[in-house]
N, C-alpha and C positions, 0 to 999 in steps of 0.2 A: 718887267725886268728892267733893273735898269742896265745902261750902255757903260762899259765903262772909257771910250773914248770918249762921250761928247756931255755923258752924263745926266741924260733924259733920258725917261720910262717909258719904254718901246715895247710895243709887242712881237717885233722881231728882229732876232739878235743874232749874228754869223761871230761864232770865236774862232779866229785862228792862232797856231802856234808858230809865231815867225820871230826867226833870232833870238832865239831863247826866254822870251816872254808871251804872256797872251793878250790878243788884242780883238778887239770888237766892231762889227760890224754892224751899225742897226736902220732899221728904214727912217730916221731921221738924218744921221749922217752919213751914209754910205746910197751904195744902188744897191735894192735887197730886192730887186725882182731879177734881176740877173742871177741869182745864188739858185743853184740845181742842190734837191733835196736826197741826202744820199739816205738808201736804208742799210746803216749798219751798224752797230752798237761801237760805241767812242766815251769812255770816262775821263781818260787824262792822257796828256801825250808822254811818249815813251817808247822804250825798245821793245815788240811784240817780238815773243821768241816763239810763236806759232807763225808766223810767217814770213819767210824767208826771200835773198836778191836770187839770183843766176849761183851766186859765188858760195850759197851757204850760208849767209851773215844774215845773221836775225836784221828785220830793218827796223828804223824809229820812223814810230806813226806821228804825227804833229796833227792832223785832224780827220774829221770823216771822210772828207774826200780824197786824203790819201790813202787812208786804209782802203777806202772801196777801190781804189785806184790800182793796190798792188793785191788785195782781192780777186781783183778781175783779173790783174794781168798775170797772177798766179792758178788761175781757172779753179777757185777755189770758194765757197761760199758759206755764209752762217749757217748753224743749225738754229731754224726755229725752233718752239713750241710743238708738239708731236700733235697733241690733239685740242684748238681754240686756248692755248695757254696756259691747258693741265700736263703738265711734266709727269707727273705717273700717273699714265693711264694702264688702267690693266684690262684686256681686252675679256677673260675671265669673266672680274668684277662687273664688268659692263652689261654682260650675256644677263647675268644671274641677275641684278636690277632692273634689266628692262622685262623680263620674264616675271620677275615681283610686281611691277608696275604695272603690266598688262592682267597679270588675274586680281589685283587691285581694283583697276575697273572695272574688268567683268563681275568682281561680285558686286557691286554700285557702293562701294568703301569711299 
């Protein structure tokens, strides 16, 4: 990736959204071992209207660490993936394939 401060191909790169523009961190020009890895899903900064100040006011997210930030401080957290990254899992469908799969075997198929 390249940096866009310093403009070298770094393999690690910290954006943040400060002042109304985005700016880059990368371990050529910055300290990128200091940077704590947040897990939260972060596309573009903006006003998230899922989560809220004290006052009711939607906030503006500017980067991962502040969504994990008002996240936490809202005792509030992502929804993964239900089952390894399959979103509809039907627990049904699952019974009646492992029961297919297993007299599969047994007849040496």
């Amino acid at each position: 990736m390249i940096c866009r401060t310093c403009g070298r191909d770094s393999y690690h790169i910290i954006t943040r959204y400060t002042d109304g523009r985005l700016e880059d961190t990368c371990n050529q020009c910055g300290n990128h071992q200091m940077a704590p890895v947040y897990d939260c899903y972060f596309d573009k900064p903006g006003t998230h209207y899922n989560i809220y100040d004290e006052k009711g006011n939607a906030v503006f997210i500017g980067s991962k660490g502040e969504k994990s930030y008002w996240m936490k401080r809202m005792k509030v957290r992502e929804a993964g993936d239900r089952i390894h990254g399959a979103s509809s899992y039907d627990p049904t469908y699952a019974r009646v394939a492992q029961r297919n799969f297993r007299e599969q075997l047994e007849k040496g198929a």
